[in-house]
C-alpha positions in Angstrom: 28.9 4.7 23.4 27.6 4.1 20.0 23.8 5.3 19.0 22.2 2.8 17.0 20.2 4.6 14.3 18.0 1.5 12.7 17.2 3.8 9.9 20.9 3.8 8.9 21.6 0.3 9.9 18.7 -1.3 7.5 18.8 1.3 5.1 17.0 -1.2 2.4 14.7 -1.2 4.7 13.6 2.3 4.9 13.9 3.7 1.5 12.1 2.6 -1.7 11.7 4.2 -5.5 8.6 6.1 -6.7 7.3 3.3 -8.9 7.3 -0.2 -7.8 10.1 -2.4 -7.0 10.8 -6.3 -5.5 12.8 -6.4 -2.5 13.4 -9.6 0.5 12.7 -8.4 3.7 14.2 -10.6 6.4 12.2 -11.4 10.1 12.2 -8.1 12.0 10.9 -7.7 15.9 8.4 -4.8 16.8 6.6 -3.2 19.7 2.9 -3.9 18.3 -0.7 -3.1 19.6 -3.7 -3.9 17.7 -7.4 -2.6 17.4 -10.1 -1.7 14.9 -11.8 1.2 13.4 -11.3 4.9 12.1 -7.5 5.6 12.2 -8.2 9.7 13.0 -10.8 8.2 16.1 -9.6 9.1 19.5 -9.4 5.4 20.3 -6.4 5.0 17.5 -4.6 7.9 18.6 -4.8 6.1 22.0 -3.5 3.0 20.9 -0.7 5.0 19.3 -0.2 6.6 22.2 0.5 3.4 24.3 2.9 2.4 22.1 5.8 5.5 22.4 6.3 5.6 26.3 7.4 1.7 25.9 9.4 2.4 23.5 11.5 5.2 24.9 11.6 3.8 28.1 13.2 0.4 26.8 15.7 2.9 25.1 16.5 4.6 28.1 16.8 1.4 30.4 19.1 0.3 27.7 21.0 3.4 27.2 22.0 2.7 30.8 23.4 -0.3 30.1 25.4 0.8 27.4 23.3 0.4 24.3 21.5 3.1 22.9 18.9 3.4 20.0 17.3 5.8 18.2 13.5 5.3 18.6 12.7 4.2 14.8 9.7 5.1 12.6 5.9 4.2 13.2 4.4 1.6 11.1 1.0 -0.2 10.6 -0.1 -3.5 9.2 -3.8 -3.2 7.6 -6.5 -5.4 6.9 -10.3 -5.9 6.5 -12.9 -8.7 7.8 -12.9 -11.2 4.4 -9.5 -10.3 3.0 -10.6 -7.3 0.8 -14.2 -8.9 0.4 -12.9 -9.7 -3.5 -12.2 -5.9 -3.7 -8.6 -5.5 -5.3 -6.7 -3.7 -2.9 -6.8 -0.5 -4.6 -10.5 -0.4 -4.4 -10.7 -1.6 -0.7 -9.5 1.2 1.1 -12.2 3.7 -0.8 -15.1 1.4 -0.7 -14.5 -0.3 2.6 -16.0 1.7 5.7 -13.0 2.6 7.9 -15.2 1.3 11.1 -14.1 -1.7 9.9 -10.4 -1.4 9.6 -8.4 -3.6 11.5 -4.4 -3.0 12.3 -1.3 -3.7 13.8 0.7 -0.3 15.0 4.4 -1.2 15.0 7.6 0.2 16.2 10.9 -1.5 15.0 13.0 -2.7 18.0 16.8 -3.5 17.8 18.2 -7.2 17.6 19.0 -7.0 21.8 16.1 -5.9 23.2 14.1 -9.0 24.8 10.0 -9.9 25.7 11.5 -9.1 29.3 12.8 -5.7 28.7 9.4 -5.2 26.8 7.3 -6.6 30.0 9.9 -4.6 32.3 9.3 -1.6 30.2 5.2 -1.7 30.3 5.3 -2.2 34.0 7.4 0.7 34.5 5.0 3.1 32.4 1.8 1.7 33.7 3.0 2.5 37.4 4.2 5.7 36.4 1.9 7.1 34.1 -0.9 4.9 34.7 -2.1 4.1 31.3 -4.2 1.3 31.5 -3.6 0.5 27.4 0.2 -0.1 27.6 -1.4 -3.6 28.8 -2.2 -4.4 25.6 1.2 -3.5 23.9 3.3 -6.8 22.9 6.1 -8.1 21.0 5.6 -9.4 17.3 7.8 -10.9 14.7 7.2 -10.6 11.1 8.8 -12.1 8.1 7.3 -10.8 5.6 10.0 -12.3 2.6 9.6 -11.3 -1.0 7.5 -8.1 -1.3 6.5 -5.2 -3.8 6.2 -1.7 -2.0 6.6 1.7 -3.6 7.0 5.2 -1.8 3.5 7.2 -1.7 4.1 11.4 -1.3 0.9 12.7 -0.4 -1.9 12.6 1.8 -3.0 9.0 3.0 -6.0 9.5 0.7 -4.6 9.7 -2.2 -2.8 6.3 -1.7 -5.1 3.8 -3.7 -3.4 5.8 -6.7 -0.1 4.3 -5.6 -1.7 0.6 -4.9 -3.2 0.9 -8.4 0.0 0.8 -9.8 1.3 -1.7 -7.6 -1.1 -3.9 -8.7 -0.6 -3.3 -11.5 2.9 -4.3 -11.6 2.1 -7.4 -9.4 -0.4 -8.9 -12.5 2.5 -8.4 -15.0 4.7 -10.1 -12.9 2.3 -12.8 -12.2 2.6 -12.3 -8.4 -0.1 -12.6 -5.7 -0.5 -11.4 -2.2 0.9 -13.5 0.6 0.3 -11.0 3.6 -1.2 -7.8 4.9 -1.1 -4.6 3.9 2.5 -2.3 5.1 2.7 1.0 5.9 6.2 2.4 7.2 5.4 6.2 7.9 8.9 8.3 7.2 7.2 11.7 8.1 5.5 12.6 11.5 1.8 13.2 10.5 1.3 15.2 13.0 3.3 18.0 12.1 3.7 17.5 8.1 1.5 19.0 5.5 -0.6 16.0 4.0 1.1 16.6 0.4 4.1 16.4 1.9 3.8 13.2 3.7 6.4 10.1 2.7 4.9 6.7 2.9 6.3 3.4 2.1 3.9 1.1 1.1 4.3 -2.5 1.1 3.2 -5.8 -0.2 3.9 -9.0 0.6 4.2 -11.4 -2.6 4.4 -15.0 -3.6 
């Protein structure tokens, strides 16, 4: 039986360049939960936490039936109440209080997996684990098209440094944001020094 590893399979997809680049991203299905507020709260981490145990129990159901996955990368959409409040977007992250951050946690799912594997799979952790969040766990689709994104190393506070020259390369290339804010996070951090973290950061254009 073959392993699907979606990092290896949409290797475009997971990899970009230290300095910003344009790239097409076609429609891609997730595992998605929303909320609002301070991404190191308790009530993120909760959210976040929701998310996994649906995700690896649709891989094992499926594994089962003959089709197995690797359980792929987390990743977040982000926004703010009035689009940035005419903040560019490098200055919205630092002058925006994160109480007011909205998002979209995401895990990538594979091309077979269906809305009823996903409900199957949330029934089967809520009556097992009884977490009362996994309700709020759905599928999403997003197709994000043309975008500019650009790998961030370092901590998540240093990344308005990396947007600033994003935008910068989007106003010389006369291009304007058509979506939110992307975050694919390539290193677990939990467990990886914040100077060593690897971020892809993504915008979508028009």
């Amino acid at each position: 039986m073959e392993k699907i590893d979606l990092a290896k399979k949409y290797k475009q997809y997971y990899t970009a360049k230290t300095q910003p680049e344009i790239i097409t991203i076609p429609p891609v299905s997730y595992l998605s939960i929303t909320g609002k507020g301070d991404p190191s709260s308790k009530a993120f981490t909760k959210k976040i936490e929701a998310l996994y145990p649906v995700a690896y129990t649709i891989k094992f159901t499926s594994k089962k039936n003959q089709q197995d996955f690797t359980v792929a990368k987390l990743e977040g959409l982000w926004w703010f109440d009035g689009y940035y409040n005419n903040l560019t977007m490098s200055e919205a992250p630092k002058r925006i209080p994160r109480s007011e951050w909205q998002w979209r946690m995401l895990i990538r799912l594979p091309e077979f997996v269906t809305t009823a594997m996903i409900e199957e799979a949330k029934q089967t952790v809520i009556t097992k684990k009884r977490l009362s969040s996994v309700a709020d766990v759905q599928p999403f689709t997003l197709h994000e098209g043309k975008v500019v994104q650009m790998l961030h190393v370092g901590p998540f506070d240093r990344e308005p440094e990396t947007l600033k020259q994003m935008q910068d390369f989007m106003l010389q290339h006369n291009f304007q944001q058509a979506g939110l804010h992307h975050e694919i996070y390539l290193s677990d951090f939990r467990k990886t020094a914040p100077e060593k973290l690897k971020t892809i950061l993504r915008e979508p254009v028009k």
